[in-house]
C-alpha positions as CSV (number, residue, x, y, z in Angstrom):
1,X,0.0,0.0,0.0
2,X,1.0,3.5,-0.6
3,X,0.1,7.0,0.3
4,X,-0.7,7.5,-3.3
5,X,-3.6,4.9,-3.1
6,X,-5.3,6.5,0.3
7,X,-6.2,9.1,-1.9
8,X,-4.1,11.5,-0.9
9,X,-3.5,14.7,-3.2
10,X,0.0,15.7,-5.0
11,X,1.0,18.7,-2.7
12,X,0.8,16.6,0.4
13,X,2.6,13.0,-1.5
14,X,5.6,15.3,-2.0
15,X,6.0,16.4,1.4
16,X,5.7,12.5,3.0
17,X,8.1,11.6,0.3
18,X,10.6,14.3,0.9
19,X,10.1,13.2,4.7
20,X,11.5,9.9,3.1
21,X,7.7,8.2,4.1
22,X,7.6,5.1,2.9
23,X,4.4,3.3,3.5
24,X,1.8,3.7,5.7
25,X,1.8,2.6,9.0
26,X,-1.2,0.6,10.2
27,X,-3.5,3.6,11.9
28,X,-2.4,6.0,8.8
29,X,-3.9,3.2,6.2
30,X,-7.0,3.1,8.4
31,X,-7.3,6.7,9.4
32,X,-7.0,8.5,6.6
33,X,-9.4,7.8,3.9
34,X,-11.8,7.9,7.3
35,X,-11.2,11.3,7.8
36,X,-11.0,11.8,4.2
37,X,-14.5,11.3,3.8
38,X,-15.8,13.1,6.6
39,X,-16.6,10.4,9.5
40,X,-15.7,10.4,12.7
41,X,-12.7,8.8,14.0
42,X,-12.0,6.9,17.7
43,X,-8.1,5.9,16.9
44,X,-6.3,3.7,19.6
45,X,-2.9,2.8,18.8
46,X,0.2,2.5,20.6
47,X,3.0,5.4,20.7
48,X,5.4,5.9,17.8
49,X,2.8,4.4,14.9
50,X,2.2,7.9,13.3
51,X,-1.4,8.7,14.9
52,X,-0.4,12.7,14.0
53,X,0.2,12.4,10.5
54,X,-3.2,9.7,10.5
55,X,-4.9,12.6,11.3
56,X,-3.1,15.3,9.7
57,X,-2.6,14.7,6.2
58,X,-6.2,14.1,6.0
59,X,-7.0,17.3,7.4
60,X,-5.0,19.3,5.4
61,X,-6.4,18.0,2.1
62,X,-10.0,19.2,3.7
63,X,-8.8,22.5,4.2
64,X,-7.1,23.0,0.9
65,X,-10.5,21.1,-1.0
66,X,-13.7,22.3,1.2
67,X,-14.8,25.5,3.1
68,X,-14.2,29.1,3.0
69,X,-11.4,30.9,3.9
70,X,-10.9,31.5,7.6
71,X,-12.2,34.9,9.3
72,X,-10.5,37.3,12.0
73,X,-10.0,35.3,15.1
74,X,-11.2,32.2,13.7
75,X,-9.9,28.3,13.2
76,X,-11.2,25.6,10.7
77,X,-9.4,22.8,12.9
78,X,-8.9,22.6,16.5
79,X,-6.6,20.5,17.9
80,X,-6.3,19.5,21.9
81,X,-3.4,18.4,23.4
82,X,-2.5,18.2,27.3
83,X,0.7,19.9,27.1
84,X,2.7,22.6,26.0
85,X,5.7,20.0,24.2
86,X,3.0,18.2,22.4
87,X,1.3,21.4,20.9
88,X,4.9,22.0,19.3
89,X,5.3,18.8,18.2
90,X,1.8,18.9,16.4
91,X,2.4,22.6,15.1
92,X,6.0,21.0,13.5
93,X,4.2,18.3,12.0
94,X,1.4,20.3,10.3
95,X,4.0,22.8,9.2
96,X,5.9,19.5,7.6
97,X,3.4,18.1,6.0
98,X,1.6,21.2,4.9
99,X,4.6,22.6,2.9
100,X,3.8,25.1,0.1
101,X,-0.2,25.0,1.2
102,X,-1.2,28.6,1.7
103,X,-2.6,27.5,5.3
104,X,-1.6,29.2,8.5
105,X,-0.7,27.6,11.3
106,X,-0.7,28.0,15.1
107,X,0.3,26.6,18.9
108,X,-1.1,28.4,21.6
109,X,-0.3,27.2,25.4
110,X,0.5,28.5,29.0
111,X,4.1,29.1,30.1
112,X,4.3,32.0,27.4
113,X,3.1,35.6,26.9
114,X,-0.7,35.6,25.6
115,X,-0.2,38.9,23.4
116,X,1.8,37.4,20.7
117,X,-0.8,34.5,20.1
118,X,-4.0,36.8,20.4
119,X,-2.0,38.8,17.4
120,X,-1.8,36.3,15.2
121,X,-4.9,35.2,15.8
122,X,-6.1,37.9,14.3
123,X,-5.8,37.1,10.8
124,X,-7.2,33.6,11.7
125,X,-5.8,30.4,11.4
126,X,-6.6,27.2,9.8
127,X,-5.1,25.0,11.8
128,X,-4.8,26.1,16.0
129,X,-3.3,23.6,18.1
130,X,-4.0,24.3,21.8
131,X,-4.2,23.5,25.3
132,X,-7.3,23.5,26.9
133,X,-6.5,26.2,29.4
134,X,-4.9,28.4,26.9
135,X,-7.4,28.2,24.7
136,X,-10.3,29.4,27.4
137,X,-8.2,32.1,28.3
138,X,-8.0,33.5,24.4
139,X,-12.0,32.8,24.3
140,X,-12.3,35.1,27.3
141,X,-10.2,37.3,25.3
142,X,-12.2,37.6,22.4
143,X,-9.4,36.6,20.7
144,X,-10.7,33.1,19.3
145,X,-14.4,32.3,18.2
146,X,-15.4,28.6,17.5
147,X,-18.5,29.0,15.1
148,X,-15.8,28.2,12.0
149,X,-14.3,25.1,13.6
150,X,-15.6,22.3,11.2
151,X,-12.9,19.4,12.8
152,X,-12.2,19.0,16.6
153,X,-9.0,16.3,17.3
154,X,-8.8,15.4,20.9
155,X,-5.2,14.1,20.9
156,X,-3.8,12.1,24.3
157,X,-7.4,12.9,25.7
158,X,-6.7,10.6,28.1
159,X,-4.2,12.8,29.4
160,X,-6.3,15.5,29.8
161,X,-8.2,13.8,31.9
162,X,-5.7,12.5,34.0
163,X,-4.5,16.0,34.3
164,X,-7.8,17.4,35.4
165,X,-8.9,19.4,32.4
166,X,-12.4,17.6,32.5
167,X,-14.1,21.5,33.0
168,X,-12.0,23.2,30.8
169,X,-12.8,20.3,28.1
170,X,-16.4,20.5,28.8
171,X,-16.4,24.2,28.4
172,X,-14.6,24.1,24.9
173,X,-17.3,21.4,23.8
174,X,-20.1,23.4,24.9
175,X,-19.0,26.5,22.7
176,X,-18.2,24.1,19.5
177,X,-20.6,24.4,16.7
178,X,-22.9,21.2,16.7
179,X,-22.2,20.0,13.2
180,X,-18.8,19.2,13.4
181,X,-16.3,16.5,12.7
182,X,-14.8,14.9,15.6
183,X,-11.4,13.0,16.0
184,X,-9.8,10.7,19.0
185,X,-6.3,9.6,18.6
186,X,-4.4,8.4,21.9
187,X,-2.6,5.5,22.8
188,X,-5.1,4.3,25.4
189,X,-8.3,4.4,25.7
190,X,-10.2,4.1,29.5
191,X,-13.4,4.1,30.9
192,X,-14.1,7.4,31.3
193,X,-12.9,8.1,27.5
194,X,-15.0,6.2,26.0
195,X,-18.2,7.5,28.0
196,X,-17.3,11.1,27.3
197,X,-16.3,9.8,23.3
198,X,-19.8,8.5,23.2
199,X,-21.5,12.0,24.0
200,X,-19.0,13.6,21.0
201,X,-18.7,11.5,18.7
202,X,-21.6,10.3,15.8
203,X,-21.4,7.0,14.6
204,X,-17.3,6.8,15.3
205,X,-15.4,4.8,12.9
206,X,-13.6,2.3,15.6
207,X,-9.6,2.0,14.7
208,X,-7.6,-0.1,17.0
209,X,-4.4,-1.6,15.1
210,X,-2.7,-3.5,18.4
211,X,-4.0,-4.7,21.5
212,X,-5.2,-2.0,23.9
213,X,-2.7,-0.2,26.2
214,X,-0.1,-3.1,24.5
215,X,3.9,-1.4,24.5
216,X,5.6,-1.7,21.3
217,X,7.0,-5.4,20.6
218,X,10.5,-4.0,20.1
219,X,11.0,-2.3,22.9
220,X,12.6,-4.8,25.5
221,X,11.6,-3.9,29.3
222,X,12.7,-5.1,32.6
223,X,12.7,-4.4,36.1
224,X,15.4,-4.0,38.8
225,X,14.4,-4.2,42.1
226,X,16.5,-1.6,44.7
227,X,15.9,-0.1,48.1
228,X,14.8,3.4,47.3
229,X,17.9,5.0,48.7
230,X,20.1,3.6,46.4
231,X,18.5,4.2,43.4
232,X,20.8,6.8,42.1
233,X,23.7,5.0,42.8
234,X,21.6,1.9,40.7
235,X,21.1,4.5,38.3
236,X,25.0,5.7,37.7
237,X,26.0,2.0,38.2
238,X,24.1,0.8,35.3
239,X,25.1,3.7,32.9
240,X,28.6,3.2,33.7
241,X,28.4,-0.8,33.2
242,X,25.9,-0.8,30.2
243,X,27.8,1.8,28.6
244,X,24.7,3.7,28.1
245,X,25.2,7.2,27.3
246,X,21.9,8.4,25.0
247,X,18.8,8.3,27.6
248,X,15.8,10.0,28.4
249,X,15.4,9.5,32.4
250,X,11.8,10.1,34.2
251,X,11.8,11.0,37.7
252,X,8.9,11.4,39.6
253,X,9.5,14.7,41.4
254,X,11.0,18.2,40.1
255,X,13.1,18.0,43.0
256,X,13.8,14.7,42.1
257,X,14.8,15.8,38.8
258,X,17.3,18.3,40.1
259,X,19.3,16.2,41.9
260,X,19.7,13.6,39.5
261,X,20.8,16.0,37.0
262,X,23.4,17.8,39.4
263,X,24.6,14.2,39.9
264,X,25.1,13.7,35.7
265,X,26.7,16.6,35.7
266,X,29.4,16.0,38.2
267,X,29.7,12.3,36.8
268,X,31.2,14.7,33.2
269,X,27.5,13.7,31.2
270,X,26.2,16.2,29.1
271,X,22.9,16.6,30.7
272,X,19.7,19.0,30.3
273,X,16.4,18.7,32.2
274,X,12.4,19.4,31.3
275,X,9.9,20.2,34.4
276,X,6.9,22.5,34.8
277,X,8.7,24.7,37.1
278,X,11.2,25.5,33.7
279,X,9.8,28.4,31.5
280,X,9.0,26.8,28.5
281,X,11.5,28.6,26.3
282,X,14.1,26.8,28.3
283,X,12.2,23.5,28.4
284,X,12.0,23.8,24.4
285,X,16.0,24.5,23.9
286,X,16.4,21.2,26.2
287,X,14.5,19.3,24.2
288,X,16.6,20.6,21.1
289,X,19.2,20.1,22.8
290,X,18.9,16.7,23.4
291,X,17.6,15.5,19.7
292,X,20.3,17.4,17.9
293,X,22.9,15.4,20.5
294,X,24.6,18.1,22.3
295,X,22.7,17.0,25.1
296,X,23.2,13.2,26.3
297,X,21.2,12.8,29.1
298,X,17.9,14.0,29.7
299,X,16.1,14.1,32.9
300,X,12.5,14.3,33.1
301,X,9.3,14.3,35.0
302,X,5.7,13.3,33.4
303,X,5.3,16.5,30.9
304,X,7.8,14.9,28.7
305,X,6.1,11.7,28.2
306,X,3.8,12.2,25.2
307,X,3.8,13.3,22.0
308,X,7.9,13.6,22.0
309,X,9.0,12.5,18.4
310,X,12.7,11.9,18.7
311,X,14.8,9.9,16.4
312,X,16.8,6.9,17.3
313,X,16.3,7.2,20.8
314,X,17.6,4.0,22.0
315,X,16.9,4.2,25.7
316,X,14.2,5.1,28.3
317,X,15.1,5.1,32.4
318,X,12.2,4.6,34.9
319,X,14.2,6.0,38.2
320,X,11.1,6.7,40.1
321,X,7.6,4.2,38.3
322,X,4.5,6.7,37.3
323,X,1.9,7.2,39.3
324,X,-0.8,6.5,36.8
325,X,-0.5,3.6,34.8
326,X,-1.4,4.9,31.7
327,X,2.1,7.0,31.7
328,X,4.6,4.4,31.7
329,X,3.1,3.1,28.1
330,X,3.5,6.7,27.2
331,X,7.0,6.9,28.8
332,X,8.9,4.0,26.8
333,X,6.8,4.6,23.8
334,X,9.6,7.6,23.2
335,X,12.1,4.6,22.1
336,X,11.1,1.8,19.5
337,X,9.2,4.5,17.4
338,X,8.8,3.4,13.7
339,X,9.7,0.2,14.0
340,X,13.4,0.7,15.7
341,X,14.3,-1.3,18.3
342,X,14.7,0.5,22.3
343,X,15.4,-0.3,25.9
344,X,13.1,0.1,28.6
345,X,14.3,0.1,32.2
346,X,12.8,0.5,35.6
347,X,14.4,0.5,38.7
348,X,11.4,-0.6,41.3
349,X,11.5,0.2,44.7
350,X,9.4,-2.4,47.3
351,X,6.5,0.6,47.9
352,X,6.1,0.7,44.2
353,X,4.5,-2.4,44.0
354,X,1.1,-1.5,43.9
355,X,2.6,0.7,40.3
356,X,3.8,-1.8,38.7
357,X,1.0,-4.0,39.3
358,X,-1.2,-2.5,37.6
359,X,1.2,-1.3,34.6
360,X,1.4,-4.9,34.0
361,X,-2.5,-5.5,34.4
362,X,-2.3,-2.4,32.0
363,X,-0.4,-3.5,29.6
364,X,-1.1,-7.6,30.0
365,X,2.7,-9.0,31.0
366,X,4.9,-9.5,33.9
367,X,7.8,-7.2,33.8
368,X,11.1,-9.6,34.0
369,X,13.3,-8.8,37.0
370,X,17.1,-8.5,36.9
371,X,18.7,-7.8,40.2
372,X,22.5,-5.9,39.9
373,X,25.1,-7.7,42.2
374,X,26.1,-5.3,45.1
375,X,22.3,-3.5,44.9
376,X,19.6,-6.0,46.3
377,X,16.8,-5.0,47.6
378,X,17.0,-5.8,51.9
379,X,13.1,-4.1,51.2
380,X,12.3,-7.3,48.7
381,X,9.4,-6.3,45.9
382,X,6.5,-8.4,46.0
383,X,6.0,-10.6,43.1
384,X,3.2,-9.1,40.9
385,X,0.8,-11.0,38.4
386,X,-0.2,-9.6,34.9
387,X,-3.7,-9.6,36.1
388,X,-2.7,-7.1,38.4
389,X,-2.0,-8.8,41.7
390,X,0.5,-9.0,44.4
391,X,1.3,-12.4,44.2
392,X,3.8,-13.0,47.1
393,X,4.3,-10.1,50.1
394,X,7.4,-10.2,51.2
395,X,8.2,-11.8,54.5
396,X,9.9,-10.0,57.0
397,X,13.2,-12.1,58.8
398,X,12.8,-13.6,61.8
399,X,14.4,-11.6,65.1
400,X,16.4,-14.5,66.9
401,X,15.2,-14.8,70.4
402,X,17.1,-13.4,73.2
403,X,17.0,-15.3,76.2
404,X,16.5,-12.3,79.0
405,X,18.5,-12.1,81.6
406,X,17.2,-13.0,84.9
407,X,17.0,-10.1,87.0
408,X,13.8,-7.9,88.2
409,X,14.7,-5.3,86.9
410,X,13.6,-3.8,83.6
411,X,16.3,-3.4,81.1
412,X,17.2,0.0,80.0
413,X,18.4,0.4,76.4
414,X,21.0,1.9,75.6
415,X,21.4,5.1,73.3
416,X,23.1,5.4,70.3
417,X,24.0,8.3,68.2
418,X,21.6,8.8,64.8
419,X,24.2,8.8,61.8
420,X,23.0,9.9,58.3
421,X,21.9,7.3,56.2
422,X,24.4,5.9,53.5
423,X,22.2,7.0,50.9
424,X,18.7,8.8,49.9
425,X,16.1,8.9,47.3
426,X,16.4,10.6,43.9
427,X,13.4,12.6,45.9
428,X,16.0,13.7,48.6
429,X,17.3,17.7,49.0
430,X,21.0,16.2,50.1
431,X,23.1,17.2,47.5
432,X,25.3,15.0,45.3
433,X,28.9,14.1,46.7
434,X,32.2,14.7,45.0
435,X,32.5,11.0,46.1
436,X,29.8,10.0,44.1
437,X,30.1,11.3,41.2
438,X,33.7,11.9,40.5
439,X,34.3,15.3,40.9
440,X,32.0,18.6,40.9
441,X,31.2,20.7,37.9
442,X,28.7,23.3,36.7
443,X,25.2,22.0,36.1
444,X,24.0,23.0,31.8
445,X,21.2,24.5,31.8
């Protein structure tokens, strides 16, 4: 199959095949001539299969064939995404494939000024990719109108949810003109989704082109289980006897984040981080940074997990597990994109069990275990079932008895002196030692 015979016109086949597109992937041979013809779409498909383009290219063909031009403050297409790195990544991809369309194109998101988007909003757009928030707050504004919008694309809805955009969502659908063309792309697909998809969507066409919530077949995962404290020692252990020096690292906590970065740093890696407490300017140069190679190493909590395209990325860390299920498939779906092969690696502490129970209820496996010599876990992790069960709690050693000493009077312990603990969790505010890490240097920013 080729793009040619989805129906595609010639503007858009010389853009996928100056992107040196091949064929299409599985959701992009379904998707397209679906969106092609008008219908609504309810797209599940794992990370890294080209859900943007199946949505996209389709879109774009629309706008150049149907409609009217776009008015002041207007948008033909709306697109929702949860955060600010995967509105760029859309905007990048509609610029790509749109080349030498006269379209205009546009990302508005928190984190930045509001003046420069309500300006260009003024001449309308065709395409405005947007944040839920955001895109209230230019509503308010007057600065956007929705009775032109003629295709809404939920993208990572899921995500939205999770993040607790629910209102903000339900206020954007309230103000959307009835007759409208609806889209739902996202790896995964929940409950609550698919309620709200049935209030939006008419008559859906259903794509799923893998198993639900499945993790990409070439990516190959495992689990170490350490005592918390010593997971960043784990961590600079492994990178130093896997050789591994291309990774994008999740941690759970900004803080977190921080101090596994300093620790990088002072080990000589060429290390950059993304959290919401950085400005997003500075979260966009790190992500730059990182795909054009002059950054190694970088560190990460949730916000980086979707909708990051980068190219031969051969390895994702788990330091701290997700909270929500959901994220993890999210997290290692940044390696093993278009069919390369990655690395997935966790390093499970013993009150994460309950986490990675259900990420491998979620995503129907058991998670093989590898313990490193010199690490294990005194704090062992429970065995877990791909059902989703703790399987086997872990027992806790017998205390030899003591025979007591026969006197009437009542022992009286003795005190000794707290020390610090040898170690702490990535979480910790202690910061790294020269000990550690080999020597202190200056933290990129």
């Amino acid at each position: 199959m080729s793009f040619a015979s989805l129906g595609l016109i010639d503007p858009l086949l010389r853009n996928v095949q100056d992107l040196n597109y091949q064929t299409p992937t599985p959701v992009q041979a379904k998707a397209i001539p679906a969106v092609l013809s008008g219908k609504d779409v309810m797209a599940a498909a794992q990370t890294g299969t080209g859900k943007t383009a199946g949505f996209a290219l389709p879109l774009l063909q629309r706008l150049v064939q149907h409609g009217p031009a776009v008015s002041s403050n207007r948008a033909r297409v709306l697109v929702l995404v949860p955060t600010r790195e995967l509105a760029e990544q859309v905007l990048q991809s509609f610029i790509a494939y749109g080349k030498g369309l006269d379209l205009r194109f546009l990302a508005a998101y928190g984190g930045v000024s509001l003046n420069p988007q309500m300006m260009k909003l003024r001449k309308g757009v065709d395409v405005l990719v947007a944040t839920p928030g955001r895109l209230l707050d230019l509503n308010r504004q007057n600065a956007v109108q929705f009775d032109q919008v003629e295709t809404l694309v939920l993208d990572e809805a899921d995500r939205m949810l999770d993040l607790g955009f629910a209102r903000e969502l339900n206020a954007v659908f309230a103000a959307l003109p009835a007759q409208r063309q609806t889209l739902l792309f996202s790896a995964t697909f929940t409950d609550d989704i698919r309620a709200m998809a049935a209030s939006l969507l008419r008559g859906p066409v259903d794509i799923s082109v893998s198993p639900p919530n499945t993790t990409a077949s070439r990516i190959k995962q495992w689990v170490v289980p350490v005592d918390k404290k010593n997971k960043p020692d784990l961590f600079m252990h492994l990178l130093a006897e896997n050789h591994w020096e291309h990774a994008l690292v999740f941690v759970k906590t900004r803080k977190g984040v921080d101090y596994l970065a300093a620790v990088l740093d002072e080990a000589g890696y060429a290390v950059d981080t993304i959290h919401g407490d950085k400005p997003q300017p500075a979260r966009l140069r790190a992500l730059e940074r990182f795909k054009t190679g002059e950054v190694h190493m970088l560190v990460a909590t949730d916000v980086a997990a979707r909708g990051l395209d980068i190219e031969d990325l051969p390895l994702v860390i788990n330091v701290d597990l997700p909270i929500v299920a959901q994220d993890y498939v999210h997290r290692i779906g940044r390696t093993g994109r278009a069919g390369a092969s990655g690395v997935a690696v966790s390093l499970v502490c013993a009150d994460e069990a309950p986490q990675l129970a259900a990420i491998e209820a979620l995503i129907g496996q058991t998670l093989p275990r590898e313990e490193a010599p010199g690490f294990e876990a005194e704090h062992r992790v429970p065995q877990t079932s791909a059902t989703g069960q703790i399987i086997k709690k872990p027992k806790k050693p017998k205390k030899p008895k003591v025979p007591r000493a026969a006197s009437s009077a009542m022992p009286v312990p003795s005190k000794k002196p707290r020390g610090k603990p040898a170690g702490m969790s990535v979480g910790g505010s202690r910061k790294p030692s020269a000990k550690r890490t080999g020597g202190r240097g200056k933290r990129q920013s």
